[in-house]
Steps between C-alpha positions, in 0.01 A plus 500: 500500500699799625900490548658756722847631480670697775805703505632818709686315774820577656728573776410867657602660841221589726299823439602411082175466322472195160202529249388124408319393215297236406414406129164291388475340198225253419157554278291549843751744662157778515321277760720457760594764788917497578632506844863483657560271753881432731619186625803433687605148557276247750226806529241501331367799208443814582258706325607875390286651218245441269366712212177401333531531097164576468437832684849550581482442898750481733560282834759498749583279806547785799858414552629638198254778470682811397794351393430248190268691232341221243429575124446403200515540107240338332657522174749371586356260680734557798461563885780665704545536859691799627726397797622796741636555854655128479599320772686163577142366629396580113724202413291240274418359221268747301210323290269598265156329473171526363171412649159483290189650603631670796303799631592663839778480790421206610496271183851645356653452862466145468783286346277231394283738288782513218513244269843578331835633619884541367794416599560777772793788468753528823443864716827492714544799752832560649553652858 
């Protein structure tokens, strides 16, 4: 059992940057890779990131290649995602969610890989 807790939202004005994070906590936490996902209302997830804990690797979706930079500190058992160059299309609800036994592109891209999620934290980018 893993529990995820996100944080890092806010209101910022396009071009702003926001650094979420995402903290695990559960006695399992070392098997499962983290990614970020958005969803906005009636649409459905988006995937964003990954990072695998064991090896450290990183995965992106191409749209927000360059701009959102994923990380993580195992110690603290925590898994940010740097947010820069907003814009009011980068409106969502940010989650956090872990997948187990993940390896590659493909398997982290896909939303029904991860087994647990939290409750979300609110990216709002003002014109």
């Amino acid at each position: 059992q893993v529990q995820l807790v996100e944080s890092g939202g806010g209101l910022v004005q396009a071009g702003g940057s926001l650094r979420l994070s995402c903290v695990a906590s559960g006695s399992t936490f070392s098997d499962y890779g983290t990614g970020w996902f958005r969803q906005a209302p009636g649409r459905e997830r988006e995937f964003l990131a990954a990072i695998s804990w064991s090896g450290g690797s990183t995965y992106y979706a191409d749209s927000v290649k360059g701009r959102f930079t994923i990380s993580g500190e195992y110690d603290k058992r925590t898994v940010h995602l740097q947010l820069t160059n907003l814009a009011p299309e980068d409106t969502d609800d940010y989650l956090c969610e872990a997948a187990m036994g993940c390896t590659g592109w493909e398997c982290y891209a896909q939303e029904g890989r991860y087994v647990y999620w939290g409750q979300g934290t609110q990216v709002t980018v003002s014109s």
